[in-house]
GUKOLLUM-338305 format. One line per 4 residues: their letters; for each residue x, y, z of C-alpha. Coordinates in steps of 0.001 Angstrom, whole numbers. Last residue first. Layout:
<pts>
a	X Y Z ~ ...
</pts>
This chain:
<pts>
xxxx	166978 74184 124187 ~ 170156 73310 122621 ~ 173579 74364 120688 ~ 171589 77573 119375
xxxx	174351 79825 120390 ~ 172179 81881 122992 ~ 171211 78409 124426 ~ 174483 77463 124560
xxxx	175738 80688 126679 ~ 172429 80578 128736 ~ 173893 77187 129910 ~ 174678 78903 133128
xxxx	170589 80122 133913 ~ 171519 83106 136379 ~ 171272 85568 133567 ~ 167890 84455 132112
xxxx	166520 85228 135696 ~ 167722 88345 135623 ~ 166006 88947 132681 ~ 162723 87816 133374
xxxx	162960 90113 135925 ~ 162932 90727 139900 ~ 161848 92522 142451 ~ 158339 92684 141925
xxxx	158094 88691 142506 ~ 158224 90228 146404 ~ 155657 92471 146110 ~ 153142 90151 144165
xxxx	154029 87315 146521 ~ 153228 89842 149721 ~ 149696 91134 147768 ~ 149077 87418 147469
xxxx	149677 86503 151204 ~ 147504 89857 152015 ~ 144783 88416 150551 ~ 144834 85364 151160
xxxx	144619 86456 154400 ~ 141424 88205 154334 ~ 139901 85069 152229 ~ 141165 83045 155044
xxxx	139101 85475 157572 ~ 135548 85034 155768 ~ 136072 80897 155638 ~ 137031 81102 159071
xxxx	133690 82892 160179 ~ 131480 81056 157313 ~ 132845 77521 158737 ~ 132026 78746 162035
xxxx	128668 79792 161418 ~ 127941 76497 159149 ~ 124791 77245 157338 ~ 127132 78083 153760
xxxx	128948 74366 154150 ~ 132392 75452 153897 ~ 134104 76260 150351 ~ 137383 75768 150214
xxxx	140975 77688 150113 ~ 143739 77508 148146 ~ 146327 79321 149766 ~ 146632 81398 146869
xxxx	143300 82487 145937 ~ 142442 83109 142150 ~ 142383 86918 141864 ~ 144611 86858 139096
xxxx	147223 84036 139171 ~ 148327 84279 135622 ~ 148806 87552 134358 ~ 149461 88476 138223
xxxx	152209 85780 138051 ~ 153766 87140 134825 ~ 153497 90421 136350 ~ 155265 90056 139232
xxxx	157554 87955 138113 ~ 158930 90956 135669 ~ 159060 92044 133069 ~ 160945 94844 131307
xxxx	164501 93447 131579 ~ 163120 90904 129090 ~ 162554 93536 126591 ~ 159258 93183 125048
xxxx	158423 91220 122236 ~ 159387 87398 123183 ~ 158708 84936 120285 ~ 156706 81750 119927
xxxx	156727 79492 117060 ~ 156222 79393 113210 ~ 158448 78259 110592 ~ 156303 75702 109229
xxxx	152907 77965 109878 ~ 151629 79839 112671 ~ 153342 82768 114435 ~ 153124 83208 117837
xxxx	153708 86790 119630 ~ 155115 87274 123718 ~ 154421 90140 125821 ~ 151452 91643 124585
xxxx	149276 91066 127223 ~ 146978 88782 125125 ~ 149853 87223 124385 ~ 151373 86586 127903
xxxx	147908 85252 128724 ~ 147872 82510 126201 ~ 151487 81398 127438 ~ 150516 79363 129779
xxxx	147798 77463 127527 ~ 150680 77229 125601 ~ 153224 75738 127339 ~ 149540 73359 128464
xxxx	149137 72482 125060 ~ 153192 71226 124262 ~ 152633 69066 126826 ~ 155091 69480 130065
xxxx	158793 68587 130492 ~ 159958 72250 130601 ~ 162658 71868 128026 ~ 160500 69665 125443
xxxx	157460 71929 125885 ~ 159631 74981 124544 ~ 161014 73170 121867 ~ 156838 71539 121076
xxxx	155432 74552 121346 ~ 157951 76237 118792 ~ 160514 78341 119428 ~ 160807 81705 117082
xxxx	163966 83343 115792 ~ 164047 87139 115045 ~ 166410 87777 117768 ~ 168394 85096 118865
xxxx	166495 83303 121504 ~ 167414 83865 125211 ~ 164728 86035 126148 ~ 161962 82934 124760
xxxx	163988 80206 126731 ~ 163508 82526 130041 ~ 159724 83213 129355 ~ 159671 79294 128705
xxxx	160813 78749 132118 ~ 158986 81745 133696 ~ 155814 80380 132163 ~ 155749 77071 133179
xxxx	157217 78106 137124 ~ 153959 80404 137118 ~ 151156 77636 135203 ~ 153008 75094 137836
xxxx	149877 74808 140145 ~ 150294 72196 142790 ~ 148105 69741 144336 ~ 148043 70575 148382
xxxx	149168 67013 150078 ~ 147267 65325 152309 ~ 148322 64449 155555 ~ 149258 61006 156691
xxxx	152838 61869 158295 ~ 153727 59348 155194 ~ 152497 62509 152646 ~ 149909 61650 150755
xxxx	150324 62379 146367 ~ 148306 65183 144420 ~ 149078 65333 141221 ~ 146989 67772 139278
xxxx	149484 70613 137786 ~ 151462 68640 135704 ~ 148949 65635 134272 ~ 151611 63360 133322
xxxx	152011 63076 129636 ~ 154172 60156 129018 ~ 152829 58614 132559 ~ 155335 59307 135213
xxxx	157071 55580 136699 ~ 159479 55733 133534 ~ 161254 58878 134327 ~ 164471 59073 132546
xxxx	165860 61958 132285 ~ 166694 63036 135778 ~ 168072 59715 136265 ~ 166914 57227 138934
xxxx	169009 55757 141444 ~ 166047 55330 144351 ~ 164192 52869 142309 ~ 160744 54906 141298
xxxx	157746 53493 143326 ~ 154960 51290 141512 ~ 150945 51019 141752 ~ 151142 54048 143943
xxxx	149726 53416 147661 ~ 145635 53597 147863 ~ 144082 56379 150437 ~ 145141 59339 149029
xxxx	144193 58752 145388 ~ 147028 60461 143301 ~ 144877 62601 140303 ~ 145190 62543 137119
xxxx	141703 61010 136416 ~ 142423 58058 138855 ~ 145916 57652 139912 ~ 146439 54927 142475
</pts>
């Protein structure tokens, strides 16, 4: 059951998608399914972790944005279009890649997005640190504060965390917006403006 976005664990899904269904054509997702907040139970019974896509969002549109010919902006609704999320959450995402000075909007009719560093220049790492921050990435939850053992394993998560965020950091380091654009094969038709 989905109640406020969210996949209730203990109540099956009203309907499940016939096994031959085209990428395209989706008709068991709401129109504007709430990306980052479905939360579905596994059949071993355990609960599945909802999933931020603010990171995969960003590199996707990041990707779009290198691609452009020079000059030309994509709009919300292009960019939203090609990562199948609402044109408010692409930019939401992208928010943070402004105020960093990576990416520029223009308002108006012929206004969009536009990429204003050299894609070669950024790179995962700081796209997720733009929009990670020092939110934990394990997800972790607050014990009840009188619990000793809750406050114990509460204190060494958060030490972990830690270090599992430093490691994604490090690893999304070593690579670029850029190199990402070049391992995308329709990157030819997207530079020649046949589609987004």
């Amino acid at each position: 059951m989905l109640l406020a976005g969210i996949w209730c664990a203990d109540k099956p899904a009203p309907w499940q998608p016939p096994s031959a269904m085209t990428d395209h054509a989706l008709p068991w997702l709401p129109e504007r399914a709430p990306v980052a907040t479905l939360v579905k139970k596994r059949q071993d019974g355990v609960m599945a972790r909802s999933t931020n896509t603010q990171f995969a969002v960003a590199v996707h549109v990041l990707v779009i944005l290198s691609i452009a010919p020079e000059g030309h902006t994509v709009s919300s609704e292009e960019l939203s279009k090609s990562a199948n999320v609402n044109p408010v959450y692409v930019r939401r995402v992208l928010g943070p890649m402004r105020n960093a000075g990576l990416v520029r909007s223009r308002s108006g009719a012929n206004g969009g997005w536009e990429l204003v560093v050299d894609p070669a220049q950024i790179t995962l790492e700081k796209v997720w640190l733009l929009l990670q921050g020092d939110e934990p990435v394990l997800g972790l939850h607050g014990p009840d504060p009188t619990c000793v053992t809750g406050r114990s394993v509460q204190k060494s998560l958060v030490s972990i965390d830690r270090r599992v965020a430093d490691a994604v950091a490090t690893a999304l380091g070593h690579f670029t917006v850029q190199e990402i654009a070049q391992g995308v094969p329709e990157a030819a038709l997207l530079l020649a403006g046949t589609r987004l």
